[in-house]
CHARMM internal coordinates of N, CA and C (Angstrom, degrees):
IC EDIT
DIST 1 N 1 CA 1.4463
DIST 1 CA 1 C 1.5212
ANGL 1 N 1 CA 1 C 111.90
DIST 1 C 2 N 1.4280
ANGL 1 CA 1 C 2 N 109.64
DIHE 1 N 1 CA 1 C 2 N -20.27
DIST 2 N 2 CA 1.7451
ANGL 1 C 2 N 2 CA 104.71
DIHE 1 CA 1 C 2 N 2 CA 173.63
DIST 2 CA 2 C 1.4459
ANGL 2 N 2 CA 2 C 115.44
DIHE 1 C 2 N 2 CA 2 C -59.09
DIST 2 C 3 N 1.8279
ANGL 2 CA 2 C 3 N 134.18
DIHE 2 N 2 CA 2 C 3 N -4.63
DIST 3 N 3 CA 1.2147
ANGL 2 C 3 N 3 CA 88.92
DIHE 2 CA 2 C 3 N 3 CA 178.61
DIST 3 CA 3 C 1.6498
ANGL 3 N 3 CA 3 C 94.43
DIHE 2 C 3 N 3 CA 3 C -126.75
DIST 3 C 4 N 1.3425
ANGL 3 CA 3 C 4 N 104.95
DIHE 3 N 3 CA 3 C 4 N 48.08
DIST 4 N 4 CA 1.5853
ANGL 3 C 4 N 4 CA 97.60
DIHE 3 CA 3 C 4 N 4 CA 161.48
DIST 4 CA 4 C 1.4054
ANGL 4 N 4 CA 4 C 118.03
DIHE 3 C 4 N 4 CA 4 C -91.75
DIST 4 C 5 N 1.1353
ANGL 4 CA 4 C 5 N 140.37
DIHE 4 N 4 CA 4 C 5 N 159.78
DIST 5 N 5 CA 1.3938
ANGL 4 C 5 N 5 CA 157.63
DIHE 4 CA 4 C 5 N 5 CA 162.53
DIST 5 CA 5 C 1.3447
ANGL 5 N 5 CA 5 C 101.75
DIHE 4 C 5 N 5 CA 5 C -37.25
DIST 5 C 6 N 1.5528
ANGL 5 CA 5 C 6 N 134.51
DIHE 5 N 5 CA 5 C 6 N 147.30
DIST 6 N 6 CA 1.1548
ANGL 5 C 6 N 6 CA 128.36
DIHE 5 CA 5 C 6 N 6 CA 163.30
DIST 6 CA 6 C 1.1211
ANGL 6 N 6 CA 6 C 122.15
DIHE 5 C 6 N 6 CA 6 C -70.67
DIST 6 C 7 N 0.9471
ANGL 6 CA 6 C 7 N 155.39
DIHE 6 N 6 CA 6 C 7 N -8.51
DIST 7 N 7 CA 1.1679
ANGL 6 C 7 N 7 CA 153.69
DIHE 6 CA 6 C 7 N 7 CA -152.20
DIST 7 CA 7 C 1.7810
ANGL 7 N 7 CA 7 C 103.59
DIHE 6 C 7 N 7 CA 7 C -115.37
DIST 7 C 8 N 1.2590
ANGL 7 CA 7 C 8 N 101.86
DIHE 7 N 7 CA 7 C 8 N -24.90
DIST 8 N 8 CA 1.6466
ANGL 7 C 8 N 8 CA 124.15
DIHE 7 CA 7 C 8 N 8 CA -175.61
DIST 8 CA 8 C 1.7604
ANGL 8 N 8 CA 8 C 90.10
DIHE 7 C 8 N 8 CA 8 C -75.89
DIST 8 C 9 N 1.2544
ANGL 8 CA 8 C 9 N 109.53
DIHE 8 N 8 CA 8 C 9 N -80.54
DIST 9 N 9 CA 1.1391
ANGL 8 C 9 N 9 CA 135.47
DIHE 8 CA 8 C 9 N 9 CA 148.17
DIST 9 CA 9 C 1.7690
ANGL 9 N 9 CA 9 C 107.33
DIHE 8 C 9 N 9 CA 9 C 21.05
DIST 9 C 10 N 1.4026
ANGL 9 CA 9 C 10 N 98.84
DIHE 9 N 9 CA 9 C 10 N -86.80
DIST 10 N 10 CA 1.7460
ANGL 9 C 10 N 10 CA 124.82
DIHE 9 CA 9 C 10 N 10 CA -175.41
DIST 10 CA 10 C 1.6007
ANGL 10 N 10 CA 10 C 97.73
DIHE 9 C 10 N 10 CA 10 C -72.63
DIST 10 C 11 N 1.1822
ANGL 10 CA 10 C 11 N 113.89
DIHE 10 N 10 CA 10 C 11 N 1.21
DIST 11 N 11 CA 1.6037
ANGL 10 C 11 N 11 CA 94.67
DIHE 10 CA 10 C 11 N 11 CA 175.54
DIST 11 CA 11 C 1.0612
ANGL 11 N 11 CA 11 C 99.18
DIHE 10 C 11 N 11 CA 11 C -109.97
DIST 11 C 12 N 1.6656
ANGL 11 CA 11 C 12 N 133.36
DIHE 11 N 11 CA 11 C 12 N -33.02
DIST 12 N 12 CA 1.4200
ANGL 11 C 12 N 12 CA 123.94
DIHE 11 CA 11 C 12 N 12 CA 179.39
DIST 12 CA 12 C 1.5243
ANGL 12 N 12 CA 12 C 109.53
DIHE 11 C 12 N 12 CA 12 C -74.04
DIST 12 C 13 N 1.0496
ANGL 12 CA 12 C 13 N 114.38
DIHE 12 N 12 CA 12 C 13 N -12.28
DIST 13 N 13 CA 1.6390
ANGL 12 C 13 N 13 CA 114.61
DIHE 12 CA 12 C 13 N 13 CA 179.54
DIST 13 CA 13 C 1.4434
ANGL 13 N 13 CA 13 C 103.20
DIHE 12 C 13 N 13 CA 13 C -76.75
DIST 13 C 14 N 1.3077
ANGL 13 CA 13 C 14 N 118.73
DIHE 13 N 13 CA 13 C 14 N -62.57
DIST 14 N 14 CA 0.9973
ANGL 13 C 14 N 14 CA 143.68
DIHE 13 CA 13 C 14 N 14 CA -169.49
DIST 14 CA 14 C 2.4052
ANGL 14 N 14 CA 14 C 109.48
DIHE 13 C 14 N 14 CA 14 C -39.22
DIST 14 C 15 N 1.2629
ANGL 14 CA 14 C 15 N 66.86
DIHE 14 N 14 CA 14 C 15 N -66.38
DIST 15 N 15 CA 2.0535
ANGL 14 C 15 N 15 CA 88.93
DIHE 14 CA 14 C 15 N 15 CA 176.07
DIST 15 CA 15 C 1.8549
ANGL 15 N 15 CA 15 C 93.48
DIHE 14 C 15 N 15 CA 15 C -77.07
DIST 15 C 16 N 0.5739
ANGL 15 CA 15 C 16 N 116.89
DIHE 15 N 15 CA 15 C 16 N -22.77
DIST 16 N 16 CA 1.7578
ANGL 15 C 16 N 16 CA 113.96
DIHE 15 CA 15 C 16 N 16 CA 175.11
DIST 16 CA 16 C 1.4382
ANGL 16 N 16 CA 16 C 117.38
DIHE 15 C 16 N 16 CA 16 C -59.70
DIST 16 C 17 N 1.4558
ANGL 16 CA 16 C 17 N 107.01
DIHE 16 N 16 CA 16 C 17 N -62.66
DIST 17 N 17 CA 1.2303
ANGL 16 C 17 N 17 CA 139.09
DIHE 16 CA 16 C 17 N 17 CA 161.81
DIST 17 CA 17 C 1.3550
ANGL 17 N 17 CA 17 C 118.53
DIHE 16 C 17 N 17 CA 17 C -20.20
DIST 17 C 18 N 1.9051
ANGL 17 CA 17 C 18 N 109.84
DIHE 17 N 17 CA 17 C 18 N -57.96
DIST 18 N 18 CA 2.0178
ANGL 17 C 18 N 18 CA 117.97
DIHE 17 CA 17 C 18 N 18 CA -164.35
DIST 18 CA 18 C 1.3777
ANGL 18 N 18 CA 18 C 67.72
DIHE 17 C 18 N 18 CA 18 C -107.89
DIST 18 C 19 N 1.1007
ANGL 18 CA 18 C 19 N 152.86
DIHE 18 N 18 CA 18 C 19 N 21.94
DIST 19 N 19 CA 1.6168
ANGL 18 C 19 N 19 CA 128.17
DIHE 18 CA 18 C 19 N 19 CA -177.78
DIST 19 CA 19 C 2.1358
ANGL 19 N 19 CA 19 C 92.81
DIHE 18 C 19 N 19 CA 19 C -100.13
DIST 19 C 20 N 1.3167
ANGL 19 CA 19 C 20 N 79.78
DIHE 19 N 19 CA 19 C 20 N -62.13
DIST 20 N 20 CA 1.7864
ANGL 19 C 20 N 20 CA 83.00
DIHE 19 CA 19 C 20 N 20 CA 171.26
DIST 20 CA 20 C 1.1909
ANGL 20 N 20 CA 20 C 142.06
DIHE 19 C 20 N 20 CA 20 C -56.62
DIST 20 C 21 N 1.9866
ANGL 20 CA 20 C 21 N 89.51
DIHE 20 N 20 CA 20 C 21 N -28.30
DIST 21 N 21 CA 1.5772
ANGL 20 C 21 N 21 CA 95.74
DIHE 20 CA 20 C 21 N 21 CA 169.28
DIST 21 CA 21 C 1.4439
ANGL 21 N 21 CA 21 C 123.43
DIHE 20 C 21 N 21 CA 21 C -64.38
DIST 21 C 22 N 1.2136
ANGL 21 CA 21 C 22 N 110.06
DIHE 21 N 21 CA 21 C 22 N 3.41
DIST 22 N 22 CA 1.3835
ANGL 21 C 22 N 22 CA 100.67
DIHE 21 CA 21 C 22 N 22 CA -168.31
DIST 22 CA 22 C 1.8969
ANGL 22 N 22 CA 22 C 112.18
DIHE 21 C 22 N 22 CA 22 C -114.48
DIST 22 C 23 N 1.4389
ANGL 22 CA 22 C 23 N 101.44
DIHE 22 N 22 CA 22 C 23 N 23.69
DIST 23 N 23 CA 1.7883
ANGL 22 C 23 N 23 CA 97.29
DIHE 22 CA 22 C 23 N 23 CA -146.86
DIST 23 CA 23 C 1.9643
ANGL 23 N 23 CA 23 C 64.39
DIHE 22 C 23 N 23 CA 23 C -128.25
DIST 23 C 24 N 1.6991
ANGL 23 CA 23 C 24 N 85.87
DIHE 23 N 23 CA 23 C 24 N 161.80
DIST 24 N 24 CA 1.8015
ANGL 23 C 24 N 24 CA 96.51
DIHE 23 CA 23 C 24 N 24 CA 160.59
DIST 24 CA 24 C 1.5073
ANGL 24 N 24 CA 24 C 111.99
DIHE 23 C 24 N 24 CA 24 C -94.92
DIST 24 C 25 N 1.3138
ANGL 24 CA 24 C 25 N 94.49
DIHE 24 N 24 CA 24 C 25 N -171.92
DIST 25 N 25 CA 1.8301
ANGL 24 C 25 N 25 CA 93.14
DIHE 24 CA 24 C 25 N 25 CA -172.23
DIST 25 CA 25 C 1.4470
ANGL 25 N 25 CA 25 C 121.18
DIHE 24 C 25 N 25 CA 25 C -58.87
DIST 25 C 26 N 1.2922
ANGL 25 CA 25 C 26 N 114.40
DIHE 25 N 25 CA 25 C 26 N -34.35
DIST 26 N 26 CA 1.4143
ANGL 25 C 26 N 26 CA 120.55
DIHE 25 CA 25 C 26 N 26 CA -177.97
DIST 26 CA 26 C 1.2723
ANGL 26 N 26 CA 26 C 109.84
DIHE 25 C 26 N 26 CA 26 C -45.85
DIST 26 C 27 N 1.3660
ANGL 26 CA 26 C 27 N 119.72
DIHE 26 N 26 CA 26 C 27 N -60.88
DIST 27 N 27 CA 1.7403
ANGL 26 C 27 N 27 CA 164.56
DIHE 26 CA 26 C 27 N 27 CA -169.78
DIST 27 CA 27 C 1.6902
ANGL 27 N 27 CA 27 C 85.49
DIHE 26 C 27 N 27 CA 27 C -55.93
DIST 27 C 28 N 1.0073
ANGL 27 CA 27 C 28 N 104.28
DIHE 27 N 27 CA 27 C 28 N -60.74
DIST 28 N 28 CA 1.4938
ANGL 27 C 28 N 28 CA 103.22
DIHE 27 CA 27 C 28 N 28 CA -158.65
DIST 28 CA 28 C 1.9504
ANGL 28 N 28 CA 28 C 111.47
DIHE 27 C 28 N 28 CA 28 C -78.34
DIST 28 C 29 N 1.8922
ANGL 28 CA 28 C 29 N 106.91
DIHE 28 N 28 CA 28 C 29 N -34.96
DIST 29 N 29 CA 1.6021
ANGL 28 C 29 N 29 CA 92.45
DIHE 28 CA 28 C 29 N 29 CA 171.03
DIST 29 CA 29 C 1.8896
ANGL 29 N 29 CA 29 C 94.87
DIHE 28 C 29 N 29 CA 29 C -63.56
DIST 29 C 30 N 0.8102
ANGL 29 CA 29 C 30 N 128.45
DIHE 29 N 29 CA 29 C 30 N -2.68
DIST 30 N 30 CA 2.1692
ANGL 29 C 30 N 30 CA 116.21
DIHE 29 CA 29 C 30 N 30 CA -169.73
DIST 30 CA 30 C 1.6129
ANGL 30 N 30 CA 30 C 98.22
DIHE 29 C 30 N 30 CA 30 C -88.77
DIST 30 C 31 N 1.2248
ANGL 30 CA 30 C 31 N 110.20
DIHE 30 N 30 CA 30 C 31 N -16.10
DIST 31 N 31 CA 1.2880
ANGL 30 C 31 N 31 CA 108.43
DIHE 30 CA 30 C 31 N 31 CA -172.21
DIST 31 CA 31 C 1.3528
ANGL 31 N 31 CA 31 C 131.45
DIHE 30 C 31 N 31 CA 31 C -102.33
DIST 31 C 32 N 1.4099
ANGL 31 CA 31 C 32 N 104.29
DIHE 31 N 31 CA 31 C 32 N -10.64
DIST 32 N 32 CA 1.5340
ANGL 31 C 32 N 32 CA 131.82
DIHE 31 CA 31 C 32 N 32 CA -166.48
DIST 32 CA 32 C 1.1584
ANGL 32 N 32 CA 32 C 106.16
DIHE 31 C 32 N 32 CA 32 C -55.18
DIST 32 C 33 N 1.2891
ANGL 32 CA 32 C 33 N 117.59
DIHE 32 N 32 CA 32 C 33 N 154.78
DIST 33 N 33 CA 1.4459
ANGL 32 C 33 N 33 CA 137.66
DIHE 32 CA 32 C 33 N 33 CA -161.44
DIST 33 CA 33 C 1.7478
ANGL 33 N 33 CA 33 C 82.00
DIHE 32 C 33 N 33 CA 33 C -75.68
DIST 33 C 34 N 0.9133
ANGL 33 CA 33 C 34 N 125.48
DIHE 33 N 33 CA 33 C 34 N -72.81
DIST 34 N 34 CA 1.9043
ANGL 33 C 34 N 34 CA 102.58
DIHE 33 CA 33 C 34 N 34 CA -168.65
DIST 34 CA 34 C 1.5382
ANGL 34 N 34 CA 34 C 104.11
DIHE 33 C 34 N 34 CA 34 C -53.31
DIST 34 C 35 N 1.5142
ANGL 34 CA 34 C 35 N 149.29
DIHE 34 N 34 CA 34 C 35 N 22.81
DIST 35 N 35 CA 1.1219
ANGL 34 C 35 N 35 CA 133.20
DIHE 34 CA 34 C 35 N 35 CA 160.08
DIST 35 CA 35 C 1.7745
ANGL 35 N 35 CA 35 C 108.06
DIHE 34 C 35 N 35 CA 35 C -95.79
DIST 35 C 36 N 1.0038
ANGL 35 CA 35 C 36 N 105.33
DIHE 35 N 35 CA 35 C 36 N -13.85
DIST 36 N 36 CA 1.7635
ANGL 35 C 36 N 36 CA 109.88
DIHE 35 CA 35 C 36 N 36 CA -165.67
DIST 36 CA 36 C 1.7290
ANGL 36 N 36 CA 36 C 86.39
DIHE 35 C 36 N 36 CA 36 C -73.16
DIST 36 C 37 N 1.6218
ANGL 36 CA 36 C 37 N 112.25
DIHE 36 N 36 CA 36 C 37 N 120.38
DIST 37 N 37 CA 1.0308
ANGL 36 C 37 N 37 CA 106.74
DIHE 36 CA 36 C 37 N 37 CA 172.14
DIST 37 CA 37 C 1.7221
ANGL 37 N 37 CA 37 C 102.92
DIHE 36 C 37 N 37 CA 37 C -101.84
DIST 37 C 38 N 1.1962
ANGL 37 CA 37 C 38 N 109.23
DIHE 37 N 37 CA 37 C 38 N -33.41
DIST 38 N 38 CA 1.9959
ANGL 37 C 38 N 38 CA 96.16
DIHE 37 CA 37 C 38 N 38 CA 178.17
DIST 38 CA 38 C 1.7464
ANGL 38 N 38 CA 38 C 110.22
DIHE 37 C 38 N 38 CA 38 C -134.18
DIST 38 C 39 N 1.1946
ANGL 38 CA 38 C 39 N 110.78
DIHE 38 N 38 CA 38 C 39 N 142.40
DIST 39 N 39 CA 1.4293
ANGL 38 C 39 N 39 CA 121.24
DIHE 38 CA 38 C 39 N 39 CA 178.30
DIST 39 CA 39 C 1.8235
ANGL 39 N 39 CA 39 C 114.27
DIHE 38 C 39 N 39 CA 39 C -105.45
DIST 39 C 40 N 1.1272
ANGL 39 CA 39 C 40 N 109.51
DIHE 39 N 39 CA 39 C 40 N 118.00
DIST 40 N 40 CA 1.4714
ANGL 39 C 40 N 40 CA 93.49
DIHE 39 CA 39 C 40 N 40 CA 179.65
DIST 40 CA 40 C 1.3732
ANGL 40 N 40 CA 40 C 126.54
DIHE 39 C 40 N 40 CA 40 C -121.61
DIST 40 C 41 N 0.9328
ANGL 40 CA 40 C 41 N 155.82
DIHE 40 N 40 CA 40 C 41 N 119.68
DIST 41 N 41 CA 1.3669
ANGL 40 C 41 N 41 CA 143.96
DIHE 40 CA 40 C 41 N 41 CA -162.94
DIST 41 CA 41 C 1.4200
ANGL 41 N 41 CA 41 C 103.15
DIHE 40 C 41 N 41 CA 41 C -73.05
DIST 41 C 42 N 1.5810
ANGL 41 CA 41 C 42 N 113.18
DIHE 41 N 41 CA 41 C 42 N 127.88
DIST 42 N 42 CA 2.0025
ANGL 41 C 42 N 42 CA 104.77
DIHE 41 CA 41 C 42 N 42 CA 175.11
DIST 42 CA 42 C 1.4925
ANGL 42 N 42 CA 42 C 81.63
DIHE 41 C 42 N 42 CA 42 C -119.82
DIST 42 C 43 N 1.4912
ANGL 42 CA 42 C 43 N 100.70
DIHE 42 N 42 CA 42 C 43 N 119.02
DIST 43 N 43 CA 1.4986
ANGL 42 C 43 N 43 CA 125.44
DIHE 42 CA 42 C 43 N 43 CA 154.22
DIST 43 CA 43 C 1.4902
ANGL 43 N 43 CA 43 C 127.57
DIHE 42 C 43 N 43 CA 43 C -50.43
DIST 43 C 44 N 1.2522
ANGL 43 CA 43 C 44 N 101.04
DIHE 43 N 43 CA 43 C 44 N -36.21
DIST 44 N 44 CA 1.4419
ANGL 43 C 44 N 44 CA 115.84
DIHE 43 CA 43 C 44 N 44 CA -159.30
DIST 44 CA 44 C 1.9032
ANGL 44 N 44 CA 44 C 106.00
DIHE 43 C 44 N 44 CA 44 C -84.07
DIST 44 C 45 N 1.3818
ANGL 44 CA 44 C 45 N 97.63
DIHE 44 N 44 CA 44 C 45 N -40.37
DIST 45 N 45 CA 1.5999
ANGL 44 C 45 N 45 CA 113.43
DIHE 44 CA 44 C 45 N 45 CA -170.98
DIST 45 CA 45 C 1.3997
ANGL 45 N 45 CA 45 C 100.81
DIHE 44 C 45 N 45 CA 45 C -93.71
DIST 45 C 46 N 1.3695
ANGL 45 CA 45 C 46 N 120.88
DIHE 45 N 45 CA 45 C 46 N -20.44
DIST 46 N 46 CA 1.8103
ANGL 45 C 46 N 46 CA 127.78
DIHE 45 CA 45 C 46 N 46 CA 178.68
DIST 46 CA 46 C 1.6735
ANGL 46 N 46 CA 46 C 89.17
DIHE 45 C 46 N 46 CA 46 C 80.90
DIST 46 C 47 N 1.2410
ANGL 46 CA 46 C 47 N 153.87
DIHE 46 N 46 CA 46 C 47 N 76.41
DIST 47 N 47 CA 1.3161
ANGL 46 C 47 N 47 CA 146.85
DIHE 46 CA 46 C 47 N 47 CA 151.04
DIST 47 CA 47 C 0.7600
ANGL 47 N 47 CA 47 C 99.19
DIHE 46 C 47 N 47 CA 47 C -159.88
DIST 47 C 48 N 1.8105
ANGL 47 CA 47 C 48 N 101.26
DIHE 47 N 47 CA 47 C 48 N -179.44
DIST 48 N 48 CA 1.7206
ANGL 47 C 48 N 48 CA 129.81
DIHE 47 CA 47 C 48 N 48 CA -177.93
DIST 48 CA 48 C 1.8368
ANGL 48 N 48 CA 48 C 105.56
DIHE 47 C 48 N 48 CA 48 C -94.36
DIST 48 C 49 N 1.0409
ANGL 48 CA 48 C 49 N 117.05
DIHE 48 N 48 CA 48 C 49 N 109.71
DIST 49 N 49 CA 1.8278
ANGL 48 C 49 N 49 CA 108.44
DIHE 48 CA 48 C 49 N 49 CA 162.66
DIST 49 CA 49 C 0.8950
ANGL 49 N 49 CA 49 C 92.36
DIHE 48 C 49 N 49 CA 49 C -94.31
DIST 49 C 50 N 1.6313
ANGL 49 CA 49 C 50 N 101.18
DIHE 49 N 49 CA 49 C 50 N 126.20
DIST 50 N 50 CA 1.5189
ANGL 49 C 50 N 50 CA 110.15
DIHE 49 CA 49 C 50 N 50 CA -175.72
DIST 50 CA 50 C 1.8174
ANGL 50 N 50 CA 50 C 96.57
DIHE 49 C 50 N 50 CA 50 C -135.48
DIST 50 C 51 N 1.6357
ANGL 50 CA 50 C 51 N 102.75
DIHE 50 N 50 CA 50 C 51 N 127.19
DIST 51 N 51 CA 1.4479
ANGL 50 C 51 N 51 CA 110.76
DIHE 50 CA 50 C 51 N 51 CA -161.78
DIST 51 CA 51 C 1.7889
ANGL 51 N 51 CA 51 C 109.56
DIHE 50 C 51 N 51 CA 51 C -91.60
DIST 51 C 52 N 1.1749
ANGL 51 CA 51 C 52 N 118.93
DIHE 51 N 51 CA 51 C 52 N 108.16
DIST 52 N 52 CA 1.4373
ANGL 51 C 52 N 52 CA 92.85
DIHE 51 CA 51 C 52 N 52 CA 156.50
DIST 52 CA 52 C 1.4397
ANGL 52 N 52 CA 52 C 130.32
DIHE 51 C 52 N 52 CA 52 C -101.02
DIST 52 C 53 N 1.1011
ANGL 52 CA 52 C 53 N 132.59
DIHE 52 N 52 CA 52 C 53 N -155.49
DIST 53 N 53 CA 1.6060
ANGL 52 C 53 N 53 CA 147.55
DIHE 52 CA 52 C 53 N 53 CA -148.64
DIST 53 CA 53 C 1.6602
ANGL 53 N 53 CA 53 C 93.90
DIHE 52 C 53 N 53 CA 53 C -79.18
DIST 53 C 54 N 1.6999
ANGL 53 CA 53 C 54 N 132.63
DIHE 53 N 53 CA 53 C 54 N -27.73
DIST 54 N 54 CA 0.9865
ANGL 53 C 54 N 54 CA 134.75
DIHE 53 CA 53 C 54 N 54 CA -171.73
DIST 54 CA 54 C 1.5876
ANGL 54 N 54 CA 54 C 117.00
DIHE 53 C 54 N 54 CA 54 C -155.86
DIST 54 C 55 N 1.1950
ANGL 54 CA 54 C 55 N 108.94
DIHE 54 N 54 CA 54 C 55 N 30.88
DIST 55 N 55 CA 1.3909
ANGL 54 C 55 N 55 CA 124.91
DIHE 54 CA 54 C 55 N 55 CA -165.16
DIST 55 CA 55 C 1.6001
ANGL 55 N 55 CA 55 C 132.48
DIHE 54 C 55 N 55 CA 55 C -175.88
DIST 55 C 56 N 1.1529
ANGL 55 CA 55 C 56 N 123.11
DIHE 55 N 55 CA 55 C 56 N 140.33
DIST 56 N 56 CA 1.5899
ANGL 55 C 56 N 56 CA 94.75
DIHE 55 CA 55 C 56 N 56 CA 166.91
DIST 56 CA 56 C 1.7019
ANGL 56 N 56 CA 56 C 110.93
DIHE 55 C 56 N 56 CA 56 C -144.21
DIST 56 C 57 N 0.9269
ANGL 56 CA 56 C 57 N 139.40
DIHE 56 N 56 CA 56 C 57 N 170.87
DIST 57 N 57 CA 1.4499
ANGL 56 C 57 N 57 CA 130.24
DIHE 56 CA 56 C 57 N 57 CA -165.34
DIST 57 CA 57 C 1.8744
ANGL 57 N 57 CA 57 C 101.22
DIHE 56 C 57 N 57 CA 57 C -161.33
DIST 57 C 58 N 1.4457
ANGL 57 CA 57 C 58 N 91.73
DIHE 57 N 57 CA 57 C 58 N 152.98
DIST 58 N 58 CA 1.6113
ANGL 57 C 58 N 58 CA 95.83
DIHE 57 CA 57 C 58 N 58 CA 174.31
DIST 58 CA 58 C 1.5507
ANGL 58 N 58 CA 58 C 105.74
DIHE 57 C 58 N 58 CA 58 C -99.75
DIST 58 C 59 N 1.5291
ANGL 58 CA 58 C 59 N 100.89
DIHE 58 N 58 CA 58 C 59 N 150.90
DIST 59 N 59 CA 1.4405
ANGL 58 C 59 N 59 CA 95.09
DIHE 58 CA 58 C 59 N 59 CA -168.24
DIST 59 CA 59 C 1.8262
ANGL 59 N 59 CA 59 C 96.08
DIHE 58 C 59 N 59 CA 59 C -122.09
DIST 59 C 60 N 1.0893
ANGL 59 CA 59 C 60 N 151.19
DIHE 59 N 59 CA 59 C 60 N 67.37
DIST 60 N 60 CA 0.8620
ANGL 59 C 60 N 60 CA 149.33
DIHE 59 CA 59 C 60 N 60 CA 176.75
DIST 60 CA 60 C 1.8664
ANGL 60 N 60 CA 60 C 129.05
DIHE 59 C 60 N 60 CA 60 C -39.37
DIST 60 C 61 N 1.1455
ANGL 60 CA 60 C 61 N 109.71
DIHE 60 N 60 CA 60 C 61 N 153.75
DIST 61 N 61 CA 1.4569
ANGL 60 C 61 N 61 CA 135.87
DIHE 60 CA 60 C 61 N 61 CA 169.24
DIST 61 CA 61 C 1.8619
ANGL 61 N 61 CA 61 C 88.30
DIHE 60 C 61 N 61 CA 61 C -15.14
DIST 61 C 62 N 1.3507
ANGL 61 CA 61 C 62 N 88.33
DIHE 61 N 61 CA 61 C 62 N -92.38
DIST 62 N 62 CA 1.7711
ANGL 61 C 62 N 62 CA 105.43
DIHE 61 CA 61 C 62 N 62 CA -138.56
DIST 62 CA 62 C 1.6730
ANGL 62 N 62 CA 62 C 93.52
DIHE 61 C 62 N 62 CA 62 C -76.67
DIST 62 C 63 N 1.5359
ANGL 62 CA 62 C 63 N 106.21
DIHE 62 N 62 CA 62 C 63 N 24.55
DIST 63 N 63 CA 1.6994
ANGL 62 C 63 N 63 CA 96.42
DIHE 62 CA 62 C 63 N 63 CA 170.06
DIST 63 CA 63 C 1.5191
ANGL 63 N 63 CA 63 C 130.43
DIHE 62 C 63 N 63 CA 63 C 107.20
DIST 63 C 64 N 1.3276
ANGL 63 CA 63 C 64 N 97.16
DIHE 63 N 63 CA 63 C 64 N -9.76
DIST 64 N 64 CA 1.3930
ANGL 63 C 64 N 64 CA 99.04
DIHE 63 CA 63 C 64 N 64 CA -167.24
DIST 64 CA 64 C 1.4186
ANGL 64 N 64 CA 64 C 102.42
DIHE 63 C 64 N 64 CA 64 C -101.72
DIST 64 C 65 N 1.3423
ANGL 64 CA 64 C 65 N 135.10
DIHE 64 N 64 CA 64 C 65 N 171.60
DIST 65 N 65 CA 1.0920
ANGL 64 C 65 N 65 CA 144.17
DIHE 64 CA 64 C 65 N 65 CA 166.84
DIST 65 CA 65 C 1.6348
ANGL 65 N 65 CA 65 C 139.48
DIHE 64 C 65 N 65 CA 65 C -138.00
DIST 65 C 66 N 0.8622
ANGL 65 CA 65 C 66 N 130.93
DIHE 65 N 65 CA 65 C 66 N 123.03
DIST 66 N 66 CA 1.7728
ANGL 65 C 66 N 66 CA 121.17
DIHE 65 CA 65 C 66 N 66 CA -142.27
DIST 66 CA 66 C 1.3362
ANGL 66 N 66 CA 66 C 104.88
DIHE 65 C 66 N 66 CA 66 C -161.69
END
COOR INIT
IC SEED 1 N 1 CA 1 C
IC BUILD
């Protein structure tokens, strides 16, 4: 995650954050910021696809994630 843009950065933190809040612990060590193996910016959709170890999800602007 060190060489994203900040702003990239504060949005995956940001949607990371209510993304986890919502999972139990199990859910949440699978989700942990050392599981995100790639971050990508999609231009096209305006979000973060952000990949983990068994999953990947868009994390959008205004918070949501899907």
């Amino acid at each position: 995650m060190d060489n994203l843009h900040q702003k990239t950065k504060e949005l995956l933190l940001r949607v990371h954050a209510k993304h986890t809040a919502t999972m139990g612990q199990i859910e949440k060590e699978k989700h942990s910021l050392e599981n995100i193996r790639k971050v990508v910016v999609d231009r096209k959709e305006k979000c973060l696809k952000v990949c983990y170890e068994h999953e990947w999800y868009h994390y959008a602007p205004n918070g949501a994630w899907y």
